[in-house]
N, C-alpha and C positions, 0 to 999 in steps of 0.2 A: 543916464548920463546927464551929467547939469547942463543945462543950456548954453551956458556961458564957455564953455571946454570942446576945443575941437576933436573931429570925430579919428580916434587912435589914441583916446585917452581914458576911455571907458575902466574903470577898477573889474571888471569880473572878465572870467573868460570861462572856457568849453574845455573839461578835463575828459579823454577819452580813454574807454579800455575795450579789451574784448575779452569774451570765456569758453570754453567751449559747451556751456552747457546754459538755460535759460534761468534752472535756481540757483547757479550760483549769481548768474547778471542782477537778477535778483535781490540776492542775499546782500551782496557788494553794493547794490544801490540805496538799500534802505539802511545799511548799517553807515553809511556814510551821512545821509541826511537824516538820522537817528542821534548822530557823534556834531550835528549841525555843521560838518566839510563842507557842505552842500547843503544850497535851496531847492535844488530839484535834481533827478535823476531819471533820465530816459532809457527805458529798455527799448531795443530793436533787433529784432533778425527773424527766422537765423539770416546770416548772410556768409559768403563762400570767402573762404580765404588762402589762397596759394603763398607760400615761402618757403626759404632755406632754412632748413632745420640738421641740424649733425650731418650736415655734409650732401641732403637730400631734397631734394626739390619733396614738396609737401603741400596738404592739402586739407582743409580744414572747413566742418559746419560750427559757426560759430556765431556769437552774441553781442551785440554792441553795448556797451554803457556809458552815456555824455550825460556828465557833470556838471552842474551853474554852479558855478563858485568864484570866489573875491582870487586874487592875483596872491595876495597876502598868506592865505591859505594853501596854497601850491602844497607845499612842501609836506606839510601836516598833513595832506589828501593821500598824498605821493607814500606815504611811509605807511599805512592807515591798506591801503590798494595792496601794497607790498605785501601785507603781514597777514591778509588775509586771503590773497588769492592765489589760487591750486599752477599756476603756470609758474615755469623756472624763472621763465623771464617774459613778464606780460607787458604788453603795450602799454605805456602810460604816457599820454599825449597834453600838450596843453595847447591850446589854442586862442591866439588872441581876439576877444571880439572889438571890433573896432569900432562899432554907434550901436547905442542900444535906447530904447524907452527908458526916459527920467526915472518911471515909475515903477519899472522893469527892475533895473539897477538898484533903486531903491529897496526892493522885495530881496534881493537874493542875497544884499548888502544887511538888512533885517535878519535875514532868517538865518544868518553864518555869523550872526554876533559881529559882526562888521561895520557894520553902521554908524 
């Protein structure tokens, strides 16, 4: 984040999904910061997840995967998530970061041809 820019102004944010499996979290991670969506791609889990599903309370071992990528990019990420992931309808989350390192923002802003 530039110095001079209050903090809620930040260009990049946190795109999230989940899978239920770890290669595809995976697969989804690197083929996004392969296609440069993405500066980096965190795998995490499993972690448990309960929801409504066709009418059923549900229950799930599943995979997290958070995105650093520019705000710009959203969309392209979003479609890119879609086309390759095995759920009818997967999480696809963006999250605003609100202050981040100058030099931080600069990298992610780099590596998504953003910059």
């Amino acid at each position: 984040m530039n110095k001079d820019r209050n903090p809620g102004t930040s260009d990049i944010i946190m795109v999230i999904t989940t899978s239920d499996s770890r290669d595809e979290a995976v697969k989804l991670g690197r083929m996004m910061v392969e296609k440069r969506l993405a500066a980096c791609a965190q795998i995490s889990g499993p972690i448990e997840s309960h929801f409504w599903w066709d009418g059923k309370l549900d229950r799930a071992e599943e995979w997290q995967c958070r995105f650093k990528t520019s705000r710009k990019l959203y969309s392209a990420l979003e479609q890119e998530i879609r086309k390759a992931h095995s759920y009818q309808v997967p999480q696809i989350v963006a999250v605003p970061v609100l202050a981040a390192l100058t030099d931080f923002e600069s990298w992610v802003m780099e590596e998504t041809n953003t910059g």
